[in-house]
N, C-alpha and C positions, 0 to 999 in steps of 0.2 A: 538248521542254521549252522553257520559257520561260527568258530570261535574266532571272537573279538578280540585275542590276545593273540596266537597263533596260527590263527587261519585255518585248523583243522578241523575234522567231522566233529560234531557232538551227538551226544546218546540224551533221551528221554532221561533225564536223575529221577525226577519227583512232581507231583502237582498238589501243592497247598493252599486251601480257600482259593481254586480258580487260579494261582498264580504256579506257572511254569518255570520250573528248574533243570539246567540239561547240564553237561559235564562232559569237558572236551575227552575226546578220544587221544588227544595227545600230549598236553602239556595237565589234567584232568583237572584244571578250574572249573568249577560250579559257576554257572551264569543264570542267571534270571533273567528270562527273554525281554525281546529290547520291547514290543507291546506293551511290558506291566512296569517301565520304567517310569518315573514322576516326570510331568514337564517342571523346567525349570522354575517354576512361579511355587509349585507345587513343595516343590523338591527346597526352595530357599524357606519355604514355611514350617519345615519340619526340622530343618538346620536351627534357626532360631530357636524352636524350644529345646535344644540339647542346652542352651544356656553352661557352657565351661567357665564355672567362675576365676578369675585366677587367684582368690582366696579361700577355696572350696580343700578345706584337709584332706579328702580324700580324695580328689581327683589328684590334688598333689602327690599322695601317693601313690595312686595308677600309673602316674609318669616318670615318679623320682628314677627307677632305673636308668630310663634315657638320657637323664637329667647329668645322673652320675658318671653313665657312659662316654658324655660327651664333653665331659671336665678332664675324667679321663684321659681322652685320644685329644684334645684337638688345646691349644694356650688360648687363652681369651682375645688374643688379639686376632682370633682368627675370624674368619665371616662366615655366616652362618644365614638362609634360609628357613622360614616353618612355610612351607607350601601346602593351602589350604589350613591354612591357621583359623580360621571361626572366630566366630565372637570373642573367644576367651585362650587367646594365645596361652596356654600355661607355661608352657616348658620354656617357650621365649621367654615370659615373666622374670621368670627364678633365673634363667641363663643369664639375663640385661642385669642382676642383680651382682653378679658376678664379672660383669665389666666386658659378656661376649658381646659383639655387633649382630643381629641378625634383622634383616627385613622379611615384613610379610606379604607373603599373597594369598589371595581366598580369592576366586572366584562370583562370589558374592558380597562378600564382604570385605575384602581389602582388592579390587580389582586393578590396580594401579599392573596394568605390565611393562613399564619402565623397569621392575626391578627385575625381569626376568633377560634382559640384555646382557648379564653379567653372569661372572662365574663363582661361584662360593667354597669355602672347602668342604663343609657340610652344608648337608638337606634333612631337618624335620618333616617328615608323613608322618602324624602322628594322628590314626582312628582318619584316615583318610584314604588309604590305595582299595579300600571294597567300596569306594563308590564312586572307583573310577567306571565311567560309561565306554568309553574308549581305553582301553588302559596300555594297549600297542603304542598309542599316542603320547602319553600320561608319562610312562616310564621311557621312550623314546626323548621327551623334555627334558624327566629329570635327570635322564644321563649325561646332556650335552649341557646342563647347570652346574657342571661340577667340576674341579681344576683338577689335575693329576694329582693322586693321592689323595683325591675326596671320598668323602664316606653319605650315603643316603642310610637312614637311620628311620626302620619303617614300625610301627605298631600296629598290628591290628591282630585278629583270631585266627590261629591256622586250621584252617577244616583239614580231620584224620577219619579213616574209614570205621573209628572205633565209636564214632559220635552219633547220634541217632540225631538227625537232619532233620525228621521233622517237629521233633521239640527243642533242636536247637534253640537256645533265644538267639543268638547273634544273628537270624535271618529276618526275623521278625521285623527288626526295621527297614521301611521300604525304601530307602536311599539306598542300602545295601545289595549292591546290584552283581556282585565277583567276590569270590571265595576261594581263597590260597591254600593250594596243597601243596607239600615241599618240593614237589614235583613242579607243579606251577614256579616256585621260585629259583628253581636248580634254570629252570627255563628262561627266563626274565637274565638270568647271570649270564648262562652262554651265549643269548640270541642278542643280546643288548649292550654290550663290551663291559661287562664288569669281570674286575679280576677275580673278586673275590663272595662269596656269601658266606656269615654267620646266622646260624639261628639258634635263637638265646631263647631263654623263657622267655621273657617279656618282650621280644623285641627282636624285626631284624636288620642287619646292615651289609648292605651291597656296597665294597669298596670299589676304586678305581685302578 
């Protein structure tokens, strides 16, 4: 198969319980073949039970970084996006509490694409660009949602060659379909017109 980000060769990675993992030969994302991906009906059943409270202490923790990042860079009057926000918008939560504007979309659960007409300064992906299915498509969107000098502010786990893959837990979940290597991301900036990439501990952000 071809990779679904890039369009280049991919290599055999791995095969765990029956499920196939391969990794491009040139931008070296980990893909889970598109056979073992959930149908949609499947895939919104398993969304549901992640249940993100937006009172939950410790999920508020997992995200405060981003939280604080984006008090940071951006005034409250600015507008803001959580794309593929789930059940439990947090970081919108706590942001609205602070007087930012931000609209949602999920796919599942907030499908309204009215609000995707428009442009934002920032974009929340928060535990969402590894299950993108398309993700050439996905980050191709969230580029052209963004006004100059916008910033996309992504969370998820970076896969390093120092990680032993098959005990990974971050694979385990089967929505989990793409796996970012810095490589992959260095990719995504050049190939996609971003100016810029950070990669932070917790967190990264593709400026404009």
């Amino acid at each position: 198969m071809l990779c679904n980000l890039c369009n280049c060769a991919t290599r055999i990675f791995e095969v765990i319980q029956d499920r196939e993992y391969v990794q491009c030969m040139g931008c070296k994302a980990i893909l889970l073949s598109p056979e073992h991906h959930l149908s949609p009906q499947a895939e919104k059943s398993r969304y549901i039970l992640h249940n993100n409270d937006v009172n939950d202490a410790g999920y508020i923790r997992f995200v405060q970084p981003v939280i604080e990042k984006i008090r940071s860079d951006f005034s409250s009057n600015s507008n803001g996006l959580d794309f593929g926000c789930g059940t439990g918008p947090v970081i919108t939560s706590k942001l609205k509490k602070s007087s930012f504007k931000i609209e949602l979309y999920d796919p599942y659960f907030k499908p309204d694409k009215k609000v995707l007409k428009t442009t934002f300064d920032f974009i929340i992906c928060c535990e969402v660009m590894e299950h993108f299915q398309n993700p050439l498509k996905e980050f191709q969107l969230l580029r052209t949602l963004l006004k100059p000098n916008g910033k996309l502010y992504c969370k998820t786990e970076i896969w390093k060659d120092a990680i032993d893959f098959s005990n990974w837990h971050y694979k385990n979940d089967k929505t989990h379909v793409i796996f970012y290597d810095r490589e992959t991301l260095r990719w995504i900036k050049e190939n996609l017109n971003f100016s810029s990439l950070e990669i932070c501990k917790e967190f990264v952000i593709f400026s404009v």
